[in-house]
C-alpha positions as CSV (number, residue, x, y, z in Angstrom):
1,X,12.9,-20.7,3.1
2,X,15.6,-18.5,0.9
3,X,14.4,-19.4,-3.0
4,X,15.8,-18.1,-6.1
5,X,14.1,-14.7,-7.4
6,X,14.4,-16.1,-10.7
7,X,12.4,-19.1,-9.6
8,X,10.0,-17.5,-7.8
9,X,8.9,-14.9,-10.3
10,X,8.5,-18.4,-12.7
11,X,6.3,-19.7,-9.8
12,X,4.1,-16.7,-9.6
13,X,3.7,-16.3,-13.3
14,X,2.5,-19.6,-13.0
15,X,0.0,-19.1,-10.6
16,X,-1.5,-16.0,-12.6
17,X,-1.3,-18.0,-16.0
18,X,-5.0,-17.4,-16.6
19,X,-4.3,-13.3,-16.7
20,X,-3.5,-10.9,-19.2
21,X,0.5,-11.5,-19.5
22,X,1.2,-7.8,-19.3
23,X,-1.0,-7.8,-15.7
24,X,0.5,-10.7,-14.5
25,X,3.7,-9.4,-14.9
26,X,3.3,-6.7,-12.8
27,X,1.8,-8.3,-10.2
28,X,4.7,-10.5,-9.9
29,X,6.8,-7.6,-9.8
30,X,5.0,-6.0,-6.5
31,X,4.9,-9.5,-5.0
32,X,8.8,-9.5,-5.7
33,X,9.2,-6.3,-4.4
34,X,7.3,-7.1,-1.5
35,X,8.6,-10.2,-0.3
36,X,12.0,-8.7,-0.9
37,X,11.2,-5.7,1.1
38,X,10.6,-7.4,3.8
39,X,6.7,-6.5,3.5
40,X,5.5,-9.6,4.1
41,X,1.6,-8.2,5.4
42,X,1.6,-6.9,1.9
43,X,3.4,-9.8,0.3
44,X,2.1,-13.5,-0.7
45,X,0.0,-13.3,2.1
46,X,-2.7,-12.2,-0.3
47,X,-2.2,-15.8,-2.3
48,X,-3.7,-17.6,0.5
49,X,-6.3,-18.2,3.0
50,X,-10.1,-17.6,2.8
51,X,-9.6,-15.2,-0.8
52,X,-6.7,-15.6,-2.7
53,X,-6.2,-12.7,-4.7
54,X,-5.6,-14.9,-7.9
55,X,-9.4,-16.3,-7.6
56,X,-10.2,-12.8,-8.4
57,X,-12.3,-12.7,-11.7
58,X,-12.5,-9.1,-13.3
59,X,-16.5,-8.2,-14.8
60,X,-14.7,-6.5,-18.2
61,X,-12.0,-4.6,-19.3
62,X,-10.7,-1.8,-17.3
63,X,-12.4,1.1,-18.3
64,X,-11.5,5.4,-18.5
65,X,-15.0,6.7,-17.4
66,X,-13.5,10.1,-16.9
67,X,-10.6,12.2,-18.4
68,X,-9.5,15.5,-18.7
69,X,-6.2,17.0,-19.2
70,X,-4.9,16.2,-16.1
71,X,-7.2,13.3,-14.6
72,X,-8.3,10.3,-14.9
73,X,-11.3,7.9,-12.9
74,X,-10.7,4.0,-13.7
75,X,-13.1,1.6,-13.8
76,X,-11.1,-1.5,-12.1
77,X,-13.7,-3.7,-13.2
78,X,-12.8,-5.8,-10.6
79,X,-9.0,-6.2,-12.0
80,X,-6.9,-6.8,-9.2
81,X,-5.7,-3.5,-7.6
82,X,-1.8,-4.0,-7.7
83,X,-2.1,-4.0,-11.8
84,X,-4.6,-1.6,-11.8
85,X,-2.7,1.1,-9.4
86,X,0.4,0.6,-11.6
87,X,-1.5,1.6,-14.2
88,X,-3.1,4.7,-12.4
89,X,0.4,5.7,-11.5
90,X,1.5,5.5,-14.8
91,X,-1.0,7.4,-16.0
92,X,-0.8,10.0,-13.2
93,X,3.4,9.9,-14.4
94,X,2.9,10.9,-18.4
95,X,-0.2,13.5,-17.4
96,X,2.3,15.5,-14.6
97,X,5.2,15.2,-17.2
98,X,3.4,16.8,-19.7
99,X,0.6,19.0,-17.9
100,X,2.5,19.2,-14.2
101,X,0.0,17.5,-12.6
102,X,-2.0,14.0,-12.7
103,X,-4.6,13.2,-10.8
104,X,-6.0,9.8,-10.9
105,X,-8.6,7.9,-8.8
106,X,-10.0,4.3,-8.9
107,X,-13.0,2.6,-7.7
108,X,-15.0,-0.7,-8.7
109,X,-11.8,-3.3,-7.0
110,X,-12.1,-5.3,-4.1
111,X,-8.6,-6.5,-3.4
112,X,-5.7,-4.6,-2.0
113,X,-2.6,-2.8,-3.8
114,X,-0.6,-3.2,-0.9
115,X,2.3,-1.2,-0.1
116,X,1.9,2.5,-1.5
117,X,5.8,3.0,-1.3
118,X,6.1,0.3,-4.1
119,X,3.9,3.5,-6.2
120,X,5.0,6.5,-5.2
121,X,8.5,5.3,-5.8
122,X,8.1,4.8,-9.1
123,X,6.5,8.3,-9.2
124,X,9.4,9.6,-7.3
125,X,11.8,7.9,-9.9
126,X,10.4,10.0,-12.7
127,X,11.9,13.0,-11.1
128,X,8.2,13.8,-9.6
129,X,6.2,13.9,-6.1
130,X,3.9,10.9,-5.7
131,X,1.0,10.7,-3.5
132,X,-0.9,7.5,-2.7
133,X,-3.8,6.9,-0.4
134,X,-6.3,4.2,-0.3
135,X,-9.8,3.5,1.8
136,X,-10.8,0.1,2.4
137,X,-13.7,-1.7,4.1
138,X,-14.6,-0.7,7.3
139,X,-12.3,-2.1,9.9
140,X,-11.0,1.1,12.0
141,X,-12.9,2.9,14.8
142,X,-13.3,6.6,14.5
143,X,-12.6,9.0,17.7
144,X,-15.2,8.0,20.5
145,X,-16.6,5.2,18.5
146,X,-16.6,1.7,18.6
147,X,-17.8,0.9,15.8
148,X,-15.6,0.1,12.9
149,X,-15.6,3.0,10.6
150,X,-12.8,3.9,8.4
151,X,-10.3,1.1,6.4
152,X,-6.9,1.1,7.7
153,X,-6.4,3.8,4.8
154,X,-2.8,3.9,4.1
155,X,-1.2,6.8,2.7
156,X,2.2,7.2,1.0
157,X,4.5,10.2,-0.3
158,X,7.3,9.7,-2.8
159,X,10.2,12.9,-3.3
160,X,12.7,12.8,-6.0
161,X,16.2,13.3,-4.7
162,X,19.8,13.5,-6.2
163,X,19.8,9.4,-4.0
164,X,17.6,7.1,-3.7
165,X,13.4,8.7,-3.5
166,X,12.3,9.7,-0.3
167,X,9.5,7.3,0.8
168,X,7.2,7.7,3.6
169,X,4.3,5.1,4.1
170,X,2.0,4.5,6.7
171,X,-1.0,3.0,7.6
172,X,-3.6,5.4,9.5
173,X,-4.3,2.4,11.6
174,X,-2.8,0.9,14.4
175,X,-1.7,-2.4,12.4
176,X,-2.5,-2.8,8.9
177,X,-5.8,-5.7,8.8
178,X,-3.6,-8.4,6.9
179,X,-1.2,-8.0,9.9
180,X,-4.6,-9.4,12.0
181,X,-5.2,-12.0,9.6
182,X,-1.9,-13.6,9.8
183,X,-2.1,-13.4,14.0
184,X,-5.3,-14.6,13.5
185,X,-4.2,-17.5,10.9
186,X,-1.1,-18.6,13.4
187,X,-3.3,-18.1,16.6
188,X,-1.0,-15.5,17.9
189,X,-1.7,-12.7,20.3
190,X,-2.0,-9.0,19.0
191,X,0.0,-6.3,20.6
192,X,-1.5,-4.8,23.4
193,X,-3.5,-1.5,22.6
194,X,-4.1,-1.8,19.4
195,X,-7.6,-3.5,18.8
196,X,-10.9,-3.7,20.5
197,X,-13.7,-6.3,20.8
198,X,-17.5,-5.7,19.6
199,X,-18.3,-4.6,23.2
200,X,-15.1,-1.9,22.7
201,X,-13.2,-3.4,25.5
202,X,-9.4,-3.8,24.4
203,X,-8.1,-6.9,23.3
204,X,-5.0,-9.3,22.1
205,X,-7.5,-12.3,20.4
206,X,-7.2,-11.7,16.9
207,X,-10.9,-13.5,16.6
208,X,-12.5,-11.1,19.0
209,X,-10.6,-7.7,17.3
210,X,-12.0,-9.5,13.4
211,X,-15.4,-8.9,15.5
212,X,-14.6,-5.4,16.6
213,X,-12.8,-3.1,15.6
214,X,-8.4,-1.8,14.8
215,X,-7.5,1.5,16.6
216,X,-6.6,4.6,15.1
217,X,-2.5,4.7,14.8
218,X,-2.1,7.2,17.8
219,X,-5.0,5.6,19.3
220,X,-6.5,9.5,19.3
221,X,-8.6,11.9,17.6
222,X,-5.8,12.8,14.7
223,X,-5.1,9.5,13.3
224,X,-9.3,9.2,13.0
225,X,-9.3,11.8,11.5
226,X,-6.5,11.3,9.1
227,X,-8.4,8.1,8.3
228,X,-11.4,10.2,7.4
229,X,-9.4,12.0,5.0
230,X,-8.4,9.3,4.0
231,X,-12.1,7.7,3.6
232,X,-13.3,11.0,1.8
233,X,-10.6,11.7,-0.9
234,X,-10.3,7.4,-1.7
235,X,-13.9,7.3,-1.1
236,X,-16.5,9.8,-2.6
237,X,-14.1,11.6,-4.3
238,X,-13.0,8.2,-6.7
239,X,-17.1,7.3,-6.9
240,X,-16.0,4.3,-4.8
241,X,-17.1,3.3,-1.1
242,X,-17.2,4.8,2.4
243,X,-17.8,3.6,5.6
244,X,-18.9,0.5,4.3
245,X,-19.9,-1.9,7.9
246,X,-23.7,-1.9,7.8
247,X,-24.0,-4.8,4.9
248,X,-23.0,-2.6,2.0
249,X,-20.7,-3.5,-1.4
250,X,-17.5,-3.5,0.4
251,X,-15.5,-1.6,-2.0
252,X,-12.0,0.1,-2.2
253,X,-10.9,2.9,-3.6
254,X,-7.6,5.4,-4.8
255,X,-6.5,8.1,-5.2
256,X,-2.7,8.6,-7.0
257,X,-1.6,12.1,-7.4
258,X,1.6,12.8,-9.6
259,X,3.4,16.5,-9.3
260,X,5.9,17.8,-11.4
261,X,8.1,20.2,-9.2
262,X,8.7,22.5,-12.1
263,X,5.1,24.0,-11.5
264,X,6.9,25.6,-8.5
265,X,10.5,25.8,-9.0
266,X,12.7,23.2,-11.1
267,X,13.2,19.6,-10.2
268,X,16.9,20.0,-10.2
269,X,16.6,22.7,-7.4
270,X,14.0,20.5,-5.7
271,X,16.3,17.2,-5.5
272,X,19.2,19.3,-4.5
273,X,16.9,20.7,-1.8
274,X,15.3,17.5,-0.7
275,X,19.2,15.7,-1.0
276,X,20.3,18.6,1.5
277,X,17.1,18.3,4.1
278,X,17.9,14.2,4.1
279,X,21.8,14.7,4.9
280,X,20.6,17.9,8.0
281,X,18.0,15.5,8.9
282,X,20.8,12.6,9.5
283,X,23.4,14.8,10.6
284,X,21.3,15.8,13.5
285,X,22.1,15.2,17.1
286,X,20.7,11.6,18.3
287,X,19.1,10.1,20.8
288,X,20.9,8.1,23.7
289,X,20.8,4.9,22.4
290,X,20.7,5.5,18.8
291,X,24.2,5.0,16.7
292,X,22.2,6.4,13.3
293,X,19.0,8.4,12.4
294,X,16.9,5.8,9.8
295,X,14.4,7.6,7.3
296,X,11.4,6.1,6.7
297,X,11.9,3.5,3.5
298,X,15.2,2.9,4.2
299,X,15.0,-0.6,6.2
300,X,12.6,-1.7,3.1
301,X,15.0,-0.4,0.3
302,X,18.4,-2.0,1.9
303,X,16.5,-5.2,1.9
304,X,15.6,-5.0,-1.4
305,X,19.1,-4.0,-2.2
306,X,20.5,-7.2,-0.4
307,X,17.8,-9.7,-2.1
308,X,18.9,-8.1,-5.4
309,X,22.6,-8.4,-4.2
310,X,22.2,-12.2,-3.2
311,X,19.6,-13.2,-6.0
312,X,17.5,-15.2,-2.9
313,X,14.7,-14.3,-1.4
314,X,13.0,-14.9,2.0
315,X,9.1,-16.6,1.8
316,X,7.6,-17.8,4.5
317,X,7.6,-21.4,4.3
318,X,3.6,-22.2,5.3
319,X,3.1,-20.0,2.2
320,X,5.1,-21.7,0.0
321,X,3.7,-25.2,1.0
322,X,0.4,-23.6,0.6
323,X,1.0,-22.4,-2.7
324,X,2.6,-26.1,-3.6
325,X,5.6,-24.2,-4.7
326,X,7.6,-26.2,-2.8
């Protein structure tokens, strides 16, 4: 159903009425964002089913347990993550502006932040590189395993240009788990070759995969262990979980990274750089069959643009009636 941006941010300030204004704010602007993205795994999707993430009750104030000149460790406090990472990357924006580097990591949340491009963007948009990854409970096999392992541990990098930011964002996972929840929620099958039951045998039930396990995105021994990287910098490194499948507090974690390009060379010679790789990069020979070479963000960002444009947005209509907003 196409509803009115206008209306819907009034619906979804509604639902978060109980929150700090100032939070639920911002988590209306990443579900905006989302939704008009076209992300919809990492939409309003987290508003219903088993835990809707505004049933979340935070255990105090978001804490700074750990600072230093150029780093921070939150205490979420069990806040919900999308305010809290738009905090941690606002924090890791003012330390890299005025120290050239921030370096901040989260632990003590248990809901996820979603999309990282929504972040690094807005790192990128300070004239800075952004760096975003997250772990999350264990859902992912490792290489030769069959045992889930690893979250689906996305990672995301955000480049200031003389354009629009440069976003990359990817999931080390074959399909990001809210992606299985809604096959599993509409009773559809999975692609093939992407998930495994608890006997490691591959399978397109969404109930048997919730029982095993998510492949690594290539299916191989590098996007394990990317997700291990992953696991260890978001994990250990923010005092928050790891391989969390044998009963334990399953916990997420982040890592946000801001850097100033004027530690290296000067961030008008780095746009002008990173403008001139883009237009090489699409002024490149293409494939047979392909009238235009797409960078990664760009799908997302034109239909952003065109919500924006049209003042409507897209919502899935099961999620609308589930959230009586309509």
């Amino acid at each position: 159903m196409r509803m009115e941006i206008t209306e819907l941010r009034e619906k979804l300030l509604g639902t978060f009425k109980d929150f700090d204004p100032k939070e639920a704010n911002s988590i209306a602007d990443y579900l905006l964002w989302a939704e008009m993205a076209g992300v919809k795994t990492q939409g309003m999707v987290k508003l219903v089913g088993n835990a809707p993430i505004q049933n979340v009750k935070p255990t105090g104030s978001i804490k700074v347990e750990k600072e230093t000149g150029i780093s921070q460790l939150i205490n979420a406090r069990n806040h919900l993550a999308i305010a809290v990472s738009q905090i941690a990357a606002d924090a890791a924006i003012s330390k890299a502006k005025e120290n050239g580097i921030g370096i901040i990591g989260v632990h003590n949340f248990f809901t996820s932040d979603g999309s990282k491009a929504f972040y690094v963007e807005k790192i990128a948009r300070a004239g800075l590189i952004g760096i975003f990854c997250n772990r999350s409970p264990s859902s992912v096999t490792g290489f030769g395993s069959i045992d889930p392992l690893f979250g689906t541990n996305p990672i995301g990098f955000g480049f200031p240009t003389n354009e629009e930011p440069l976003v990359f964002d990817m999931a080390t996972s074959a399909m990001t788990f809210y992606g299985l929840l809604i096959a599993h929620a509409k009773g559809e099958k999975l692609p093939t070759n992407v998930a495994i039951d608890e006997d490691g045998n591959l399978t397109t039930d969404p109930s048997k995969a919730l029982n095993g396990a998510i492949l690594p995105f290539d299916r191989g021994f590098k996007g394990a262990g990317l997700g291990m990287v992953v696991e260890i910098l978001a994990g250990p490194l923010v005092s928050a979980g790891w391989i969390d499948n044998k009963g334990q507090k399953l916990e997420w974690g982040a890592l946000l990274i801001a850097i100033n390009p004027n530690l290296l060379t000067d961030t008008d010679t780095f746009k002008n750089n990173c403008s001139d790789l883009i237009k090489k990069i699409k002024n490149s020979r293409k494939e047979t069959g392909h009238q235009d070479i797409r960078l990664p963000g760009e799908r997302a960002r034109k239909e952003y643009n065109e919500a924006l444009r049209s003042g409507f947005v897209e919502v899935d209509d099961a999620i609308l009636q589930e959230l009586k907003y309509i």
